[in-house]
VOMARBA-755753 format. One record per residue (C-alpha): residue number from 1; residue in three letters; x, y, z. Coordinates in pm, 1 decimal. Each point is the difference from the previous one (the first is absolute). Layout:
% VOMARBA-755753
<r NUM,'ala',<X,Y,Z>> ...
//
This chain:
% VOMARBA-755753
<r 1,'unk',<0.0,0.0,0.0>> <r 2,'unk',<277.0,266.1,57.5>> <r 3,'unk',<106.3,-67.5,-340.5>> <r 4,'unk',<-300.8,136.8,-156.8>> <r 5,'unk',<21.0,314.3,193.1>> <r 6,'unk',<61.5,303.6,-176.8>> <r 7,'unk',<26.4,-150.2,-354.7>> <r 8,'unk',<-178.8,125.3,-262.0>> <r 9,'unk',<-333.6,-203.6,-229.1>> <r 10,'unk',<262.8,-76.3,-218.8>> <r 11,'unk',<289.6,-139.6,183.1>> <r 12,'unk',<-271.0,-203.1,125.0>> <r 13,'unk',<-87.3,-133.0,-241.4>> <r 14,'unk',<305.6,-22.4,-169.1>> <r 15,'unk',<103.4,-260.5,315.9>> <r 16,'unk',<-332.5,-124.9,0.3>> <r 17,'unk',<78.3,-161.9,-343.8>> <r 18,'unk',<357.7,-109.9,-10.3>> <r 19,'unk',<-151.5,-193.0,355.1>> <r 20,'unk',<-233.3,-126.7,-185.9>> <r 21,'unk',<252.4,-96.8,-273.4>> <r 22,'unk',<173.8,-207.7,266.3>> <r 23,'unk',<263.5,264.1,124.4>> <r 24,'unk',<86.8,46.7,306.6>> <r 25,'unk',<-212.6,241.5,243.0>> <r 26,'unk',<303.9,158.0,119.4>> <r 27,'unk',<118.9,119.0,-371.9>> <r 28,'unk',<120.4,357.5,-21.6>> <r 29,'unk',<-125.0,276.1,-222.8>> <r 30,'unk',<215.1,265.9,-114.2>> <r 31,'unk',<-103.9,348.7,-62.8>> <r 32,'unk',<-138.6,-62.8,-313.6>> <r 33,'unk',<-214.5,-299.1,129.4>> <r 34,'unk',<177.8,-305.5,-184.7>> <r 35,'unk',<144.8,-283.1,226.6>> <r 36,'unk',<333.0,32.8,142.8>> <r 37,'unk',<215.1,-89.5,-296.9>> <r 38,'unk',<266.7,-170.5,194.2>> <r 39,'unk',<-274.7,-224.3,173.7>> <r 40,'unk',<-150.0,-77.9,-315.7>> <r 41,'unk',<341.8,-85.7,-163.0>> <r 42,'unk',<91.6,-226.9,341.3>> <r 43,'unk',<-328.9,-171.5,-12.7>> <r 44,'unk',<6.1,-111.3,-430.2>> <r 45,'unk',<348.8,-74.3,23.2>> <r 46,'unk',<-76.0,-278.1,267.7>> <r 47,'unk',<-295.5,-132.7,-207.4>> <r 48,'unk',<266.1,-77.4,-243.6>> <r 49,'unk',<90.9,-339.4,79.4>> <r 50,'unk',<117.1,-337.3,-218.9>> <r 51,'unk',<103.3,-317.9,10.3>> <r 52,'unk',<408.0,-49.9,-50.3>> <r 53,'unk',<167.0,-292.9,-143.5>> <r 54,'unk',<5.5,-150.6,331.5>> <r 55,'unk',<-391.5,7.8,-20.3>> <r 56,'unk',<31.9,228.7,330.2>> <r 57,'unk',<-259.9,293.9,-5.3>> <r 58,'unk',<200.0,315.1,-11.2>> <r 59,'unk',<-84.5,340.8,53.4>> <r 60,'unk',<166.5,368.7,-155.9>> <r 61,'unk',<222.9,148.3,240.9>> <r 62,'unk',<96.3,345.3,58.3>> <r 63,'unk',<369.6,-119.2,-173.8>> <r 64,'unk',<-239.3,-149.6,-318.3>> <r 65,'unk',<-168.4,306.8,-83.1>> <r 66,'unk',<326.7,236.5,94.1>> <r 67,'unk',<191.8,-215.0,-266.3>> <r 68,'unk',<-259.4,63.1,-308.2>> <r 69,'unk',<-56.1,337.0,96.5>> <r 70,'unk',<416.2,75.7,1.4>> <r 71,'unk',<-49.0,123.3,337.5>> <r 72,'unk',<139.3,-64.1,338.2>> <r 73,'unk',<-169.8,-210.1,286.6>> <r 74,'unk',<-25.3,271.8,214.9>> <r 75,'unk',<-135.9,234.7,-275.9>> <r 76,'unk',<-297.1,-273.0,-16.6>> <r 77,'unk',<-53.1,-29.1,372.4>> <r 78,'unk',<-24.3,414.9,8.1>> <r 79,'unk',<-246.1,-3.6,-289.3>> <r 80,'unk',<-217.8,-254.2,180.3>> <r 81,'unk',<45.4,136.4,369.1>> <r 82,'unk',<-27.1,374.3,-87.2>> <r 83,'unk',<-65.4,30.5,-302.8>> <r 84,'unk',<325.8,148.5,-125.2>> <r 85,'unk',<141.1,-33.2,-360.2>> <r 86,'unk',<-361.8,-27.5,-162.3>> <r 87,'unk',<-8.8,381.3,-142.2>> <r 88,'unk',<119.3,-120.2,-353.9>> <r 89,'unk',<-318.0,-76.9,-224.3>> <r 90,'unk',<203.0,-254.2,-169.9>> <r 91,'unk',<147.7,-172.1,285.1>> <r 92,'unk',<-383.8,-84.4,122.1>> <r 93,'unk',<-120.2,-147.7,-349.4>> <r 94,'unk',<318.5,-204.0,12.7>> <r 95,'unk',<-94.2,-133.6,354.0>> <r 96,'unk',<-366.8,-42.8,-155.1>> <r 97,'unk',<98.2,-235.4,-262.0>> <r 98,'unk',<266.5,-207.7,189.5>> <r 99,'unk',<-313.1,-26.7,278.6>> <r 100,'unk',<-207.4,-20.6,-228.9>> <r 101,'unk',<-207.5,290.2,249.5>> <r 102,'unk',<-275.2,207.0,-166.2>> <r 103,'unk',<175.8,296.4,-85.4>> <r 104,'unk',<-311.0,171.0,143.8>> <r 105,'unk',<115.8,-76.5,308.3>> <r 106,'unk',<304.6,196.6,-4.4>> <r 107,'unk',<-141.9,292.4,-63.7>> <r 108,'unk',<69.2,-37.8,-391.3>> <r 109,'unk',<-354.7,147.5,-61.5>> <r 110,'unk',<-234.7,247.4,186.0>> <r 111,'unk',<-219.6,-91.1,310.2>> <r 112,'unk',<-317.9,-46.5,-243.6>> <r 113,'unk',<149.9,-302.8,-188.8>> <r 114,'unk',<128.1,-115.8,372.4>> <r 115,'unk',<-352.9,-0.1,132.1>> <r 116,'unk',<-135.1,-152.9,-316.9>> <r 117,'unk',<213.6,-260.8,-59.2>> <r 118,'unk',<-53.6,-139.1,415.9>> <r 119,'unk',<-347.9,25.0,-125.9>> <r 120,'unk',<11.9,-184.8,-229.4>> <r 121,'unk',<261.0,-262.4,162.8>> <r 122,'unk',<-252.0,2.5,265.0>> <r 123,'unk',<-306.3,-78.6,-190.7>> <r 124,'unk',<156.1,-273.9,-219.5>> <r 125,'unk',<151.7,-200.2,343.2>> <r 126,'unk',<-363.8,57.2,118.2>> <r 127,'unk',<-159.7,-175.1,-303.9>> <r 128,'unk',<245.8,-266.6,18.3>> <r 129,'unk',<-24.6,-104.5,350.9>> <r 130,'unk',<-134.8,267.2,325.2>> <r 131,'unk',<168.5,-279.2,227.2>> <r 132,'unk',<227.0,-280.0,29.3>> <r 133,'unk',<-265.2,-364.9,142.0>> <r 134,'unk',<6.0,-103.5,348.2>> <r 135,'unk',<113.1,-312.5,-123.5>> <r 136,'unk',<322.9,150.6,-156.0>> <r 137,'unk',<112.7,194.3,327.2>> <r 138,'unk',<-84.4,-372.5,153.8>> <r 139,'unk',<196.1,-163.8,-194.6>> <r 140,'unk',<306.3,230.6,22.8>> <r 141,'unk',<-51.3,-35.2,408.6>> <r 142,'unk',<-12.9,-387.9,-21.5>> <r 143,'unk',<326.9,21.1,-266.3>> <r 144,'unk',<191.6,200.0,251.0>> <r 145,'unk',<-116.3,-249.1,277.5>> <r 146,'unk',<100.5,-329.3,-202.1>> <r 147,'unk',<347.4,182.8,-94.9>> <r 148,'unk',<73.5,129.9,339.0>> <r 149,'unk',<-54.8,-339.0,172.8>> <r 150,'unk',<213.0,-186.1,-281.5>> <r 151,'unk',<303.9,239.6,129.0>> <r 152,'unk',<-39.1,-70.1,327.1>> <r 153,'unk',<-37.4,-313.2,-18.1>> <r 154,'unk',<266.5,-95.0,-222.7>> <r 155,'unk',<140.5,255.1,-263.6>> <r 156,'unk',<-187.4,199.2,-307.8>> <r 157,'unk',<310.8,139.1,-157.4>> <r 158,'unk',<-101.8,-238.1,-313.1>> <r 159,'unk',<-338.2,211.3,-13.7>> <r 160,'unk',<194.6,368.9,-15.7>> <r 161,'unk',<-118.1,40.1,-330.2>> <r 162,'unk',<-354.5,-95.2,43.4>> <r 163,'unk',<-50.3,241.3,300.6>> <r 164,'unk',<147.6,305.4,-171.8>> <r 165,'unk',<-285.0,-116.3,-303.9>> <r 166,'unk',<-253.7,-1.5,306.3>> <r 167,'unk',<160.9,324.0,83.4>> <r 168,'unk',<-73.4,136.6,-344.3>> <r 169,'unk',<-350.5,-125.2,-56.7>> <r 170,'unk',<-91.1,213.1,319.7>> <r 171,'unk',<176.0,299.6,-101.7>> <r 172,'unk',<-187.0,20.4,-325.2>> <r 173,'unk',<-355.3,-95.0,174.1>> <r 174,'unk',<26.8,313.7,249.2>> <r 175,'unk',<-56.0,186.1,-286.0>> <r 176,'unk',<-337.7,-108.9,-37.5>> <r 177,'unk',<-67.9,-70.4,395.5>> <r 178,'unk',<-298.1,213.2,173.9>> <r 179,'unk',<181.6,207.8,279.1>> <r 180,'unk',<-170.3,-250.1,249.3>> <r 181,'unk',<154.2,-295.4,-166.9>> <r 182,'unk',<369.5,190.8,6.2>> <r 183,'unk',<65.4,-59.7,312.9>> <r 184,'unk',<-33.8,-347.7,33.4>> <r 185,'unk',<229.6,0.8,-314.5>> <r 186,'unk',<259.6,179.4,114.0>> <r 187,'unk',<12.7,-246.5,325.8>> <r 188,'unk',<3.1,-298.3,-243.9>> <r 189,'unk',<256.2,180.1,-188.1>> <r 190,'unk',<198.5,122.9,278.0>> <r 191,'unk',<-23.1,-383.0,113.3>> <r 192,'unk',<167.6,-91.4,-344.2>> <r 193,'unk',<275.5,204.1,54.4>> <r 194,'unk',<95.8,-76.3,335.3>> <r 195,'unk',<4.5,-379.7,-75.2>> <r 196,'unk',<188.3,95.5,-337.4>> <r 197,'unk',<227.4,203.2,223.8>> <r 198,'unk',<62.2,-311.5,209.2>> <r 199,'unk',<26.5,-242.9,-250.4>> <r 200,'unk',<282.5,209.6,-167.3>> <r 201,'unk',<182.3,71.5,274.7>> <r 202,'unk',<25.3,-407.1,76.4>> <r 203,'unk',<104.9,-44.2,-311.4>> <r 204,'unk',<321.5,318.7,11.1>> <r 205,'unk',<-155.0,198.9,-219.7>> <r 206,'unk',<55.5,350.1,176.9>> <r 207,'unk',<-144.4,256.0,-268.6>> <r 208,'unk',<-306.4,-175.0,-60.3>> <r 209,'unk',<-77.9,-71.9,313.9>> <r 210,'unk',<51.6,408.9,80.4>> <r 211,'unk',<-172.2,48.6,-271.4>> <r 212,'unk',<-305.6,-141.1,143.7>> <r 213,'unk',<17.6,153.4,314.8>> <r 214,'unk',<-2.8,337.4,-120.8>> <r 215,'unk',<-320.2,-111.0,-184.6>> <r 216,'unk',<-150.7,-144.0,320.9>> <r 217,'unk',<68.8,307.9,202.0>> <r 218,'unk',<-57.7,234.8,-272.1>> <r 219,'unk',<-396.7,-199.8,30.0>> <r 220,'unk',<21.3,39.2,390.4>> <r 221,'unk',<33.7,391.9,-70.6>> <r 222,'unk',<-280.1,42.9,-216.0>> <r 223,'unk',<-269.1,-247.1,220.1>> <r 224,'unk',<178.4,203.3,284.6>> <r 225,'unk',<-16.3,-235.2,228.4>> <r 226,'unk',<208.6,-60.1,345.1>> <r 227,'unk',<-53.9,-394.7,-4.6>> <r 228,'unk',<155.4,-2.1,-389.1>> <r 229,'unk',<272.5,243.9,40.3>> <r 230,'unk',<114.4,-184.7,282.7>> <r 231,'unk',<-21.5,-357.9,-162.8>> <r 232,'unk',<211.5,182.1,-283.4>> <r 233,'unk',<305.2,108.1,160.2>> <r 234,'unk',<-21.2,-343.0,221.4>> <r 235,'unk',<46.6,-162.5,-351.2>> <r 236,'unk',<299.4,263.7,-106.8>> <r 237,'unk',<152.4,-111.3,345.4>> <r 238,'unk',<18.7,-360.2,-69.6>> <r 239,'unk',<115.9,129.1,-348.2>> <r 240,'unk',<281.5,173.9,185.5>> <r 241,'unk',<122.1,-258.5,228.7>> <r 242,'unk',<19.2,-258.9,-297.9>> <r 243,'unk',<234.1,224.7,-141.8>> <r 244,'unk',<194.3,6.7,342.6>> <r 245,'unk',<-82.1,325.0,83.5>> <r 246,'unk',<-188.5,17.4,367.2>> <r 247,'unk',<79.8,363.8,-6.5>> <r 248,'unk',<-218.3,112.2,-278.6>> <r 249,'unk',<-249.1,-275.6,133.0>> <r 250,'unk',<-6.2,163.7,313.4>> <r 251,'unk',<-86.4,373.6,-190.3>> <r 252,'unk',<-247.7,-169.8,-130.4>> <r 253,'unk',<-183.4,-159.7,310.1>> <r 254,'unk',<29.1,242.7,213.8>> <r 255,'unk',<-216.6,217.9,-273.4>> <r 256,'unk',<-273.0,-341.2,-4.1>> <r 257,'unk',<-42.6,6.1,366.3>> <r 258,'unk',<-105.2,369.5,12.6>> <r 259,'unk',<-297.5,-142.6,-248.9>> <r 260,'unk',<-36.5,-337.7,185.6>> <r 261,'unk',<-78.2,171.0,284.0>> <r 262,'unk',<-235.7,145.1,-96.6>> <r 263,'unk',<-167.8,-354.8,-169.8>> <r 264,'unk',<-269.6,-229.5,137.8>> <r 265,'unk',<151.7,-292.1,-151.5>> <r 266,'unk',<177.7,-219.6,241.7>> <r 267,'unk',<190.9,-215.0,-295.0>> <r 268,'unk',<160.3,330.2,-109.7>> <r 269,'unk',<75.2,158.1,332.9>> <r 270,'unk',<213.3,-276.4,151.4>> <r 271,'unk',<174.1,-76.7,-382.2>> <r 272,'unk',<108.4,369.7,16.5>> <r 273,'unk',<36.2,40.7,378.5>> <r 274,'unk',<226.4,-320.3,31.3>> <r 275,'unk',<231.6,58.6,-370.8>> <r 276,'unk',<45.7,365.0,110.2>> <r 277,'unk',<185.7,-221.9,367.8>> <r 278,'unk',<185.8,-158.5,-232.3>> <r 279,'unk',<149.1,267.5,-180.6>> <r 280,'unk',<54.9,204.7,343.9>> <r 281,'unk',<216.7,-343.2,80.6>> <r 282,'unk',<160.9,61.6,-283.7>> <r 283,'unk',<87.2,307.1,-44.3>> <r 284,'unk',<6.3,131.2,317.7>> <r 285,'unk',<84.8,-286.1,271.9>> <r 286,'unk',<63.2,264.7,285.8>> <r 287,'unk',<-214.5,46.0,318.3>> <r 288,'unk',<-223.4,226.6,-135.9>> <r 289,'unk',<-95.1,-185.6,-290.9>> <r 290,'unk',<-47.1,-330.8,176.2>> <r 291,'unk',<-194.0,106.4,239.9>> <r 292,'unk',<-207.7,156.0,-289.8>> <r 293,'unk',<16.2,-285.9,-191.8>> <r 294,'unk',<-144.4,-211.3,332.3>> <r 295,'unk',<-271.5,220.8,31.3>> <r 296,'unk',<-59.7,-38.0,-403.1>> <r 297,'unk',<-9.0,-362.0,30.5>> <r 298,'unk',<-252.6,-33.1,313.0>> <r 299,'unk',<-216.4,204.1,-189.7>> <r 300,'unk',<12.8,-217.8,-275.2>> <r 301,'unk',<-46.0,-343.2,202.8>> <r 302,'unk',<-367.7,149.0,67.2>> <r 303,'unk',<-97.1,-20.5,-319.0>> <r 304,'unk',<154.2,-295.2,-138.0>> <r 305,'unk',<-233.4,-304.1,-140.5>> <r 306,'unk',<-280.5,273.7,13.5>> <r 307,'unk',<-224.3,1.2,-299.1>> <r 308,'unk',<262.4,-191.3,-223.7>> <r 309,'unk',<-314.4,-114.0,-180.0>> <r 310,'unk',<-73.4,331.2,-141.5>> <r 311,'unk',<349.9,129.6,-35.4>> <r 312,'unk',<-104.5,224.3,-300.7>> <r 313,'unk',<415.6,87.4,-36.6>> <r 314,'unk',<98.0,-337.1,-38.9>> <r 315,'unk',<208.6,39.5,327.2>> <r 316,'unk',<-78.9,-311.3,177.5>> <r 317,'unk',<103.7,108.2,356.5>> <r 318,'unk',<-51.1,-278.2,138.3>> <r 319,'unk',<156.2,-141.7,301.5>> <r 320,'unk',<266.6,-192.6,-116.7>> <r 321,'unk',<114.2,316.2,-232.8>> <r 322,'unk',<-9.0,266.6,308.6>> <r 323,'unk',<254.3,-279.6,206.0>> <r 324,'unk',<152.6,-16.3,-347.1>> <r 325,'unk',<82.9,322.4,43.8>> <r 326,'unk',<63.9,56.4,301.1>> <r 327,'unk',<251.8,-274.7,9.2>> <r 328,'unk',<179.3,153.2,-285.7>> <r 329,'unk',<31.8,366.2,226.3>> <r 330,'unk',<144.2,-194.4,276.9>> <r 331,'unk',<233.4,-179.7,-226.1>> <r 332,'unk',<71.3,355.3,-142.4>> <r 333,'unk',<98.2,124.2,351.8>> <r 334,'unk',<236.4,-263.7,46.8>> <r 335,'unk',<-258.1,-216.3,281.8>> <r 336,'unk',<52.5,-340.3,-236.2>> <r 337,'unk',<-139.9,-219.9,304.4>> <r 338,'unk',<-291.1,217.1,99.2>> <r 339,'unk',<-103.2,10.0,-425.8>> <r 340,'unk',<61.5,-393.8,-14.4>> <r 341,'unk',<-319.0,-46.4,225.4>> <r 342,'unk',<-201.9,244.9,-226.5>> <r 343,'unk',<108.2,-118.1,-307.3>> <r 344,'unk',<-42.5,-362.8,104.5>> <r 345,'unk',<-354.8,73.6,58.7>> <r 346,'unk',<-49.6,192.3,-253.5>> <r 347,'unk',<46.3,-302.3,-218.8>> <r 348,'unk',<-254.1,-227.2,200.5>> <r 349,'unk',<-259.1,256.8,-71.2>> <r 350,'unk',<20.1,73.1,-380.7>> <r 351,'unk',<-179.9,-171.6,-209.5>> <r 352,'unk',<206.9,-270.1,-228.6>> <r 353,'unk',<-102.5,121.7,-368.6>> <r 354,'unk',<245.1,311.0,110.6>> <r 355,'unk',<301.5,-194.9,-124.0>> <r 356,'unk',<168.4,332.6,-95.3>> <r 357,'unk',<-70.4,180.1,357.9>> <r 358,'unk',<96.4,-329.8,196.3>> <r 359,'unk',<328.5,-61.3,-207.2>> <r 360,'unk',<107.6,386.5,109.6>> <r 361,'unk',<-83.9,-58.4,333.4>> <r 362,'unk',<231.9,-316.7,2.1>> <r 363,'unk',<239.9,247.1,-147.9>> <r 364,'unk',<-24.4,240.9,281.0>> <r 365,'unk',<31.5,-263.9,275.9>> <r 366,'unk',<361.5,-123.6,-127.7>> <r 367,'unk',<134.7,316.2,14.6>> <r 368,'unk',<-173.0,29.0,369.7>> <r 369,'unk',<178.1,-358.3,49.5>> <r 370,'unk',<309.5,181.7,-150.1>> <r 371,'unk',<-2.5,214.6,238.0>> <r 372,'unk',<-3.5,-127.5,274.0>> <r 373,'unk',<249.7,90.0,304.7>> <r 374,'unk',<71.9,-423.4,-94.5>> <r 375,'unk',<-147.7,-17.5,-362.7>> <r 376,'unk',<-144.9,-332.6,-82.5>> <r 377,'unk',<127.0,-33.5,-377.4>> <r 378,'unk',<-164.1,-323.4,-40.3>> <r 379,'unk',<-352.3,90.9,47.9>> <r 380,'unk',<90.1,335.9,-226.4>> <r 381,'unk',<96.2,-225.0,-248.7>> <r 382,'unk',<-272.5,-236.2,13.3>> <r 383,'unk',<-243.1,274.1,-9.1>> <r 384,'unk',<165.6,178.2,-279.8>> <r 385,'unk',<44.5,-288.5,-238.4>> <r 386,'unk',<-351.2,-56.3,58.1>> <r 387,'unk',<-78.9,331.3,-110.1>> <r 388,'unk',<182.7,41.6,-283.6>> <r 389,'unk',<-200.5,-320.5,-152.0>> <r 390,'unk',<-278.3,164.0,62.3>> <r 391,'unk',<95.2,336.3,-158.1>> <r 392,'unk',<160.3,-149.5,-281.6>> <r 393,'unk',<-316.7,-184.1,-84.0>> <r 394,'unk',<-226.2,328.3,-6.4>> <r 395,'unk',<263.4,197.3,-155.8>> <r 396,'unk',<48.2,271.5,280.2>> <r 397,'unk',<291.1,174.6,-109.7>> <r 398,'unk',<-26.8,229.2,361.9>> <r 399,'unk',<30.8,-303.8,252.9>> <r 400,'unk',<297.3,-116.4,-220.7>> <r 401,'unk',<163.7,348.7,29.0>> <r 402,'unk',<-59.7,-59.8,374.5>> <r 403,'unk',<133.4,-360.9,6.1>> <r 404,'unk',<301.4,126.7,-165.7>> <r 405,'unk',<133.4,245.6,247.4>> <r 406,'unk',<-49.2,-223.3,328.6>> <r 407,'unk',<227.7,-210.5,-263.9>> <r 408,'unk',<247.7,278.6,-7.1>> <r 409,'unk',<-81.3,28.0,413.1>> <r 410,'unk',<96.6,-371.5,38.7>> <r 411,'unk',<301.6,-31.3,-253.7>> <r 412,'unk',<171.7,269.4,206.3>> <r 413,'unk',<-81.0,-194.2,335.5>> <r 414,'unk',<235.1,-299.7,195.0>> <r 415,'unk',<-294.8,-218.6,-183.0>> <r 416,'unk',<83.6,127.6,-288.4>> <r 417,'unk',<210.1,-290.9,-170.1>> <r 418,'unk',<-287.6,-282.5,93.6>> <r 419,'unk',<-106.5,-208.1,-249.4>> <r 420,'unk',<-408.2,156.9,70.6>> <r 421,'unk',<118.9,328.9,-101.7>> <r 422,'unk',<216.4,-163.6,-317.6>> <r 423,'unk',<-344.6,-136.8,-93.5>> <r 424,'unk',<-199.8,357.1,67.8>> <r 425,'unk',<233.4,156.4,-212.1>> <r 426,'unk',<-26.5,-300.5,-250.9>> <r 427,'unk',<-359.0,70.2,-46.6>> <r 428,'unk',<-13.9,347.7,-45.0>> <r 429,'unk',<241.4,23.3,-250.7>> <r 430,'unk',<-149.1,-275.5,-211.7>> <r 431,'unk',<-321.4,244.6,43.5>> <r 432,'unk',<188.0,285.0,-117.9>> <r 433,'unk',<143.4,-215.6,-303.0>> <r 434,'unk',<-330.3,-108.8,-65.9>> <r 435,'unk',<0.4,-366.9,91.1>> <r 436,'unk',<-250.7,-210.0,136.0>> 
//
């Protein structure tokens, strides 16, 4: 509602129509009343997207359209945040056929033809379809659902390129929702993107799993909602510490639980309130931060196993994944016996289908047997041999990574020249050579 204040009949509606064009609300107008080039340009340019010889769906970058225009990056990113660099006439028809944008769009004709043309956009979407079927949105939310449980379960890096096709097919029905229908698209949608975010970063594939982040949060901004926004940067966390970076992780959760608090759902609270303990144990293992990350992580336990069922993030904070957790922040802040106990019963309470989750957490209690003030290399071994079956046979390149430096941990220890560790080492580099 503040939005409409003080605008004119016609920037209304002007906005009223590129809305109704499936825009978003939040679109600037410049003086003259056409969209904010640069938003317009941003918003085409990542509609562009292909299939590469790889058959991976790909998507114009800043970089792309930089390189065809004979431009820098940076000149790009300035067009599209602030509109800089678009006073040349020519310069805009040449990002209008490259885009393949409706010069009208950029201002290439007056407001008249603007307003006509949305019109007539309008009109012609509405006599092809006023709204996407119930049964549609259903079966994009039962997709999701089928997908999502087939990662957690096992692994759906083999189904990347079906769920950026799901991915697709939504994009192109928003056009034609009903503003009703929109939002539960963009939650199916931001759904999509969180699980392709996931399923990317399992398989080491950093850009595209940024990539659909940014998309995910990007959504969570425009629903503006707490409970999304904070499910977002949760997913950029565990994004960041993949990479090995609990630092960035940490910027990122300590933004989610300023949302999270502010949620009514218990799955995401105690997923955000117990990762942002880890990252304090991290990061920043002194008093402070424990103490902190203590009162983080009894916060959490209140909420853990509660309403699982309807865990609309995909979470699944259940009770085995808050001692999960909290096992791995006491591991973190070098208390290896005090974590054995949690892990260890973390593991009696997950369910078995989560071969992935239970082969990390074997992971995480050899390097608490590690150690130890008297580390107990045998069961370490044991429980890491175990797990690198396991994670060889769902192809999860991040428990190997994880395998392989409590490798480098034992090599350099007085167990290091054991024939166990010969055999460790064995096994991961036939895994790196490609041998079964």
């Amino acid at each position: 509602m503040e939005q409409d204040q003080g605008q004119t009949l016609e920037q209304k509606k002007t906005r009223a129509l590129l809305m109704s064009n499936g825009f978003p609300p939040k679109l600037k107008l410049d003086a003259s009343n056409f969209p904010d080039p640069g938003t317009i340009i941003r918003i085409y340019r990542q509609r562009m997207n292909y299939i590469d010889q790889d058959g991976k769906l790909r998507k114009w970058t800043q970089a792309d359209l930089a390189k065809r225009l004979g431009v820098s990056e940076v000149t790009v990113r300035l067009m599209e945040t602030q509109g800089k660099g678009l006073d040349s006439i020519d310069r805009r028809r040449a990002i209008a056929e490259i885009l393949k944008i409706p010069p009208v769009l950029l201002g290439l004709a007056s407001l008249e033809d603007l307003l006509a043309f949305l019109e007539h956009n309008n009109t012609a979407k509405m006599a092809k379809a006023s709204h996407v079927s119930m049964e549609t949105i259903k079966l994009y939310q039962d997709t999701l659902s089928i997908y999502s449980e087939k990662h957690n379960t096992f692994t759906a890096k083999d189904s990347s390129i079906d769920i950026e096709k799901w991915i697709g097919r939504i994009q192109h029905d928003l056009s034609t929702a009903s503003q009703r229908q929109r939002a539960d698209m963009y939650r199916v949608l931001w759904g999509f993107h969180n699980l392709a975010a996931k399923v990317y970063d399992d398989m080491y594939d950093w850009v595209n799993a940024l990539s659909h982040v940014n998309n995910a949060r990007e959504i969570a901004m425009e629903m503006n909602s707490n409970d999304f926004l904070a499910a977002s940067l949760y997913r950029s966390s565990q994004l960041h510490f993949s990479q090995k970076n609990p630092l960035l992780a940490k910027s990122d959760l300590t933004a989610a639980l300023d949302y999270a608090k502010k949620s009514t759902n218990l799955s995401l609270k105690g997923a955000v309130f117990s990762e942002a303990a880890l990252s304090l144990a991290l990061v920043d293992p002194d008093m402070a931060a424990t103490t902190y990350a203590q009162r983080l992580l009894d916060e959490a336990e209140k909420y853990a196993g509660e309403h699982v069922e309807s865990d609309e993030f995909s979470l699944r904070f259940t009770t085995g994944r808050y001692l999960f957790t909290r096992g791995s922040a006491l591991l973190a802040l070098k208390r290896p016996s005090v974590a054995l106990e949690y892990l260890d019963d973390a593991e009696e309470d997950l369910d078995p289908s989560q071969k992935r989750r239970l082969a990390y957490i074997n992971i995480l209690r050899a390097e608490a047997y590690i150690r130890l003030k008297r580390p107990e290399y045998d069961y370490a071994m044991a429980l890491l041999l175990d797990a690198l079956d396991v994670s060889k046979a769902i192809k999860s390149g991040f428990n190997i990574g994880r395998i392989r430096s409590l490798y480098k941990l034992l090599a350099t220890s007085n167990y290091g020249n054991s024939p166990q560790v010969a055999d460790l080492g064995l096994q991961l580099r036939d895994w790196r050579t490609g041998k079964p």
